[in-house]
N, C-alpha and C positions, 0 to 999 in steps of 0.2 A: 903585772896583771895575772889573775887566776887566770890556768890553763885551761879552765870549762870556759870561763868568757873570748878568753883568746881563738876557741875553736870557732863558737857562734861567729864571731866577727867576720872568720876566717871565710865563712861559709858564705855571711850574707855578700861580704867582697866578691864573692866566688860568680853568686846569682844577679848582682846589679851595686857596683861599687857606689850608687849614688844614694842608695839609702844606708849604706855604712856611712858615707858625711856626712848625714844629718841628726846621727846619734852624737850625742851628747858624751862627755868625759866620763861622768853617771854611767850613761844608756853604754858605751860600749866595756863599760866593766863591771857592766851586772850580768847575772848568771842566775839560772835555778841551778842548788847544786843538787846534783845527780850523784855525790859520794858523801863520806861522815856520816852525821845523824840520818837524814833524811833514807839515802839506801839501805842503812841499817835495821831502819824501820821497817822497810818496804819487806826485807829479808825476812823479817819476825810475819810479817803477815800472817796470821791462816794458821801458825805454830798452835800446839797444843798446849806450851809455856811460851809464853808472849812476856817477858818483863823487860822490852827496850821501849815504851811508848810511857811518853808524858801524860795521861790521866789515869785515874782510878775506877775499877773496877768491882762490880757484884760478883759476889761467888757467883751466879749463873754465867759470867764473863758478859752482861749486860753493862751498860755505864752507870757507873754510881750516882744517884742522882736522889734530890731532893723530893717526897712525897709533893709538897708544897705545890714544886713545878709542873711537877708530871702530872700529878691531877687534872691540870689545868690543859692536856694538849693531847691531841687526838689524833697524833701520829705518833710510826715507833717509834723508841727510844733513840734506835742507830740512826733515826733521820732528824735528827735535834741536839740533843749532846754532845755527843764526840765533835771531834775538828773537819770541818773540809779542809778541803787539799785547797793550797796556796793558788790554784787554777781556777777555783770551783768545783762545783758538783759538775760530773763531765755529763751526765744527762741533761742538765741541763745548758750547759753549754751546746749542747749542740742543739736541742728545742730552739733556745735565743740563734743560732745561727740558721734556722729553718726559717723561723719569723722574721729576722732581718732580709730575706730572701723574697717571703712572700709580700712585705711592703715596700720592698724596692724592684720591680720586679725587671727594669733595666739594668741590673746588676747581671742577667742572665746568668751564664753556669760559669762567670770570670771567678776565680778562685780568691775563696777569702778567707782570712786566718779562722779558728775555732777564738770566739769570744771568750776573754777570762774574766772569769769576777773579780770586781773593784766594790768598794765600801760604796756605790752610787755613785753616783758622777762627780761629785766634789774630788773624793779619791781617786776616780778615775782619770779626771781635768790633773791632778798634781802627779799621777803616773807618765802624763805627756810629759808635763816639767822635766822629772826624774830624765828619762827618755833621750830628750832632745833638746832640752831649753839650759846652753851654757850661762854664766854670770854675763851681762852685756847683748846678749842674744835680744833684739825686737820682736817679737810678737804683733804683727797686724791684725787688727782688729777693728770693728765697726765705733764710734766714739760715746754711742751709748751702747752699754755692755752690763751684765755683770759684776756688782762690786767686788764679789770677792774674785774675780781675776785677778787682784792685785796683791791677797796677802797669797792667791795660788804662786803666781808666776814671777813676780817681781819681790818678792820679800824674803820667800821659801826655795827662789834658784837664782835670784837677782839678774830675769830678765826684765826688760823694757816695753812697754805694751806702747806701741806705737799703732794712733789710729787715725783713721779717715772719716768723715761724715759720712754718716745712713745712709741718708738721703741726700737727693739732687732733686728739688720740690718734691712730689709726690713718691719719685723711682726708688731705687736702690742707686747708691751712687759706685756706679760700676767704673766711671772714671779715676773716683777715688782709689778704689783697688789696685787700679791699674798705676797709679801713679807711687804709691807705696809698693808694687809689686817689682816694679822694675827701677827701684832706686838703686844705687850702687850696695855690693856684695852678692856674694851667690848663695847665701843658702838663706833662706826665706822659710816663716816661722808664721801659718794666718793661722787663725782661730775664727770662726763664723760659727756663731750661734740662730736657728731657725728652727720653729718662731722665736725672734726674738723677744729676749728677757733687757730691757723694760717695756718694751714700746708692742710687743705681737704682731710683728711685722715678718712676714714669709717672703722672698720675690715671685713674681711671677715665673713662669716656663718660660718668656722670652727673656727675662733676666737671667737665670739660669744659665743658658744656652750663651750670652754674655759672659756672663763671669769664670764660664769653661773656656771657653774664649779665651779668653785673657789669663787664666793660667795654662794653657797649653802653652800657649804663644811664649810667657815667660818662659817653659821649661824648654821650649824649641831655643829660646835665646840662651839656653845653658846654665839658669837659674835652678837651684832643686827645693824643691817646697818639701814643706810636711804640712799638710791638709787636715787639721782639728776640725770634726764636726761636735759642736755639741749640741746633740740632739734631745735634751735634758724635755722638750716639748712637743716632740715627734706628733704627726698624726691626727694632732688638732689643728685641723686647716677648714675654715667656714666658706671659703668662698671660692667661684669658679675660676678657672686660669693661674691658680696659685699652686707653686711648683708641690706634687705631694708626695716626693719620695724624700728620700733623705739628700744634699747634695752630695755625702759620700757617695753617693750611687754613680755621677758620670765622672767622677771622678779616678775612680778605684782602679778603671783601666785606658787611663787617660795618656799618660806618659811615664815612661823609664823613671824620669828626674821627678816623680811627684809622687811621693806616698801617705795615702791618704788611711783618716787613723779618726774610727768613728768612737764616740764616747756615748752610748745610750744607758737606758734601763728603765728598770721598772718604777721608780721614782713618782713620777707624773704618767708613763706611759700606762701604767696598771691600779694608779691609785694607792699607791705603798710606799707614802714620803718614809714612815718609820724602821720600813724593815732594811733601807740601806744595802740594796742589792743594786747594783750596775755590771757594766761589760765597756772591754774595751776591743776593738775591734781593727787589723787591717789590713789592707790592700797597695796592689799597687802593681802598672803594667805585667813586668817581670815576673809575678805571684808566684810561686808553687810552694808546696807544699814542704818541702823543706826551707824554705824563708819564712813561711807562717809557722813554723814549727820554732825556729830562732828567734823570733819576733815576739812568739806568745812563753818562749823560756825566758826571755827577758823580763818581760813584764809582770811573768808571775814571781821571778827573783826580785824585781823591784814589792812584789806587796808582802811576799815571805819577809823581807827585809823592813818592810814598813807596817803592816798591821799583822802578820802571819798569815792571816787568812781572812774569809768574811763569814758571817754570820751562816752558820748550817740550818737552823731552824729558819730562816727569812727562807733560803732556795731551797728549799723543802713544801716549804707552805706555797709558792710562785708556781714550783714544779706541781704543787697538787690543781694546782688553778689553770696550769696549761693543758694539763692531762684530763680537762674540765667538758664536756660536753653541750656545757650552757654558758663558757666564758667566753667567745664570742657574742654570741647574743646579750650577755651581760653587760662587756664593752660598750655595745655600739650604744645599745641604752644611756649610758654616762657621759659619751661625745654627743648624742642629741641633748642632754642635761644642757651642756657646756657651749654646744651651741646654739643653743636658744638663748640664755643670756646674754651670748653674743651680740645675736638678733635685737634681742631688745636696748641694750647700751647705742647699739647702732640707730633703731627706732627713736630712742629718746634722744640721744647728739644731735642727729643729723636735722629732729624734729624742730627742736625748742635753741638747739645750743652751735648751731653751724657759721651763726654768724655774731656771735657772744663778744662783748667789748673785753673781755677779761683772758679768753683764753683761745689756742688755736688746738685746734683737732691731729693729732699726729698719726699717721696713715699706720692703719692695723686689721688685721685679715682671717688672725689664727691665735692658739696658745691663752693663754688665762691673762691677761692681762691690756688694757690699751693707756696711751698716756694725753695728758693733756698740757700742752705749751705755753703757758702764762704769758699776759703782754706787760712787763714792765712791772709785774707785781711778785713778791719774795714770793715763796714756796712754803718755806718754812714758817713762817710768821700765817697762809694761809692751812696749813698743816695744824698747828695749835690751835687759830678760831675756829677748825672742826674738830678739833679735840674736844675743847674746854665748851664752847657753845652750843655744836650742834650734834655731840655723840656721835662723830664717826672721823674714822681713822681711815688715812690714806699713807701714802709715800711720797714722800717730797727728796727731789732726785735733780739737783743744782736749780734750772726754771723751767722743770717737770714738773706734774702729777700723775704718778702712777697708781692705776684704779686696777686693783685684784675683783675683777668682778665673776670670776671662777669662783669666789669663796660667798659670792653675795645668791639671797633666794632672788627670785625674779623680780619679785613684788617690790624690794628695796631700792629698785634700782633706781627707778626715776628719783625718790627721795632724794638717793644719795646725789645725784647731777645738780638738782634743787638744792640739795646744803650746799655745794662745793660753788655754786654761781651767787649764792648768798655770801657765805665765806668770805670770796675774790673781791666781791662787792664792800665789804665791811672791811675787808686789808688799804684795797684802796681809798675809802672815804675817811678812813682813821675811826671808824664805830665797834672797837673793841677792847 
């Protein structure tokens, strides 16, 4: 083992030897290295003859760069071409840790690692892998999830996504948790996504207050979790009583045995699927400042090692937007957008379609998306009669239908419930 990762270890053993068990064979032999190239560089800084750095320069010592591009961008040069640091931009890393603050605001002043940038949460989701997910390693998880959870965590570290049902009728099935939670082995691997991706389903504050429950209790029984938030949907929450911080939030300073390890970004939370900026983020009772200092050398050796860095020009243009005076107000503008469409898929189900022979209604609160439960009729076979008949495209998700009504205008909407009860209709009567 390098002696840079052998120190980190050293250290985190040092602060709470239960989050050194939960790293991974990966996780505890990664490192940012702090000597070779990388110091080398560091050393050249600021030089008036700089020739240790991997790009190309303007006689001015600007970055050499394509007229083509530069025309086209309306910041400097130094904040677009050159490389960011395998960390991030550190300003903004610490904006995203200001923001995470101010919407969670039960996190009070318990200390939380400085976020490092990931490729968005996909990269970010497979830096947990890296991290902490051995070959054989379970992953608990809810049993509608995310598909690509599978080529992240089972294909690319060959864990096992072992999951519980949603629900328990309408609830969150908090029992299920608990019963995967405290099955035999001590280290424990959950991943919760909220709102969830397929269904838009957030729990309530009494669920919440449940599910803390139940992982304290595990970690009081000597179990040591690592706590995945993926909050890839953060902050779109429609309706009253529905829990609206992150759950990393009662988490974070929850117990010794539970380190909890938030995945966000700007993805969905800012409207910038394309620029591929995320943060990974964490906590955990024990916190200080030298453990979030190990924690975030880690993780930035794991992206140096995996993509070098992330896109300079994305946290450039993010950072100009936080730095933004009308980007609040702009915000909130886009989450009444999103939920008003809400409202109206809600208006039109609850209206025309609540007691529908063809399909049941899957309880949903928050986030772009709700699903719809087929009775007895294929998915996929009703997926193509709205392809091929009725021009409109949905997801068919085993005997789901998942409706992205974040992407639909208002006006569509009811249409599209009316194609989709036609459709069901036509699968079942064999009229197609």
């Amino acid at each position: 083992m390098n002696p840079q990762a052998e120190k980190l270890n050293q250290l985190i053993r040092e602060i709470n030897p239960s989050v050194f068990d939960l790293l991974s064979y990966r996780g505890r032999n990664i490192f940012f290295p702090t000597k070779g190239l990388v110091k080398q560089g560091l050393d050249a800084k600021g030089k008036k003859i700089n020739a240790s750095i991997g790009m190309a320069m303007e006689d001015d010592g600007s970055p050499l760069r394509l007229k083509a591009i530069d025309n086209k961008l309306n910041l400097p040069p130094e904040e677009t071409f050159p490389y960011a640091s395998s960390y991030g931009k550190n300003e903004l890393r610490d904006i995203w840790k200001e923001i995470i603050r101010e919407k969670n605001p039960t996190l009070g002043k318990h200390p939380i690692s400085r976020p490092v940038v990931t490729n968005a949460l996909t990269h970010g989701l497979s830096i947990c892998g890296y991290l902490f997910v051995n070959e054989g390693d379970k992953i608990i998880m809810p049993d509608l999830f995310w598909g690509n959870y599978k080529l992240l965590f089972e294909n690319a570290y060959g864990g096992q996504l072992e999951h519980f049902p949603l629900f328990s009728g309408q609830n969150f099935n908090t029992e299920g948790l608990k019963e995967r939670l405290n099955s035999p082995g001590m280290k424990k691997i959950v991943l919760l996504n909220f709102p969830n991706n397929p269904t838009g389903y957030t729990p309530t504050e009494i669920e919440v207050q449940e599910i803390t429950t139940i992982i304290n209790d595990a970690a009081e029984n000597g179990k040591k979790i690592v706590l995945l938030t993926d909050d890839a949907y953060f902050g779109l929450v429609y309706e009253p009583g529905i829990y609206r911080e992150s759950i990393f939030s009662p988490m974070a300073n929850l117990h010794k045995n539970v380190l909890a390890v938030k995945v966000d970004g700007a993805t969905k939370e800012d409207y910038a699927w394309g620029f591929r900026v995320g943060f990974i983020t964490f906590s955990n009772k024990l916190m200080n400042d030298e453990m979030a200092r190990c924690l975030e050398d880690k993780a930035a050796g794991a992206v140096r090692g995996n993509v070098s860095n992330c896109p300079h020009l994305s946290q450039s243009l993010l950072l100009t937007a936080y730095n933004s005076p009308d980007y609040k107000e702009d915000k909130e503008r886009k989450v009444k957008l999103l939920k008003s469409r809400y409202e109206k898929v809600k208006e039109v189900v609850l209206g025309k379609y609540i007691n529908s022979e063809y399909f049941d209604i899957v309880p949903n609160n928050s986030g772009y998306f709700m699903c719809l439960k087929l009775k007895g009729i294929d998915a996929e076979e009703v997926r193509q009669v709205l392809l091929n008949k009725y021009d409109t495209g949905i997801m068919a998700i085993g005997d789901l239908i998942r409706v992205a009504y974040s992407s639909l205008a208002t006006d569509l909407i009811e249409l599209l419930f009316e194609n989709i009860q036609n459709a069901c209709h036509d699968v079942k009567k064999g009229n197609y």
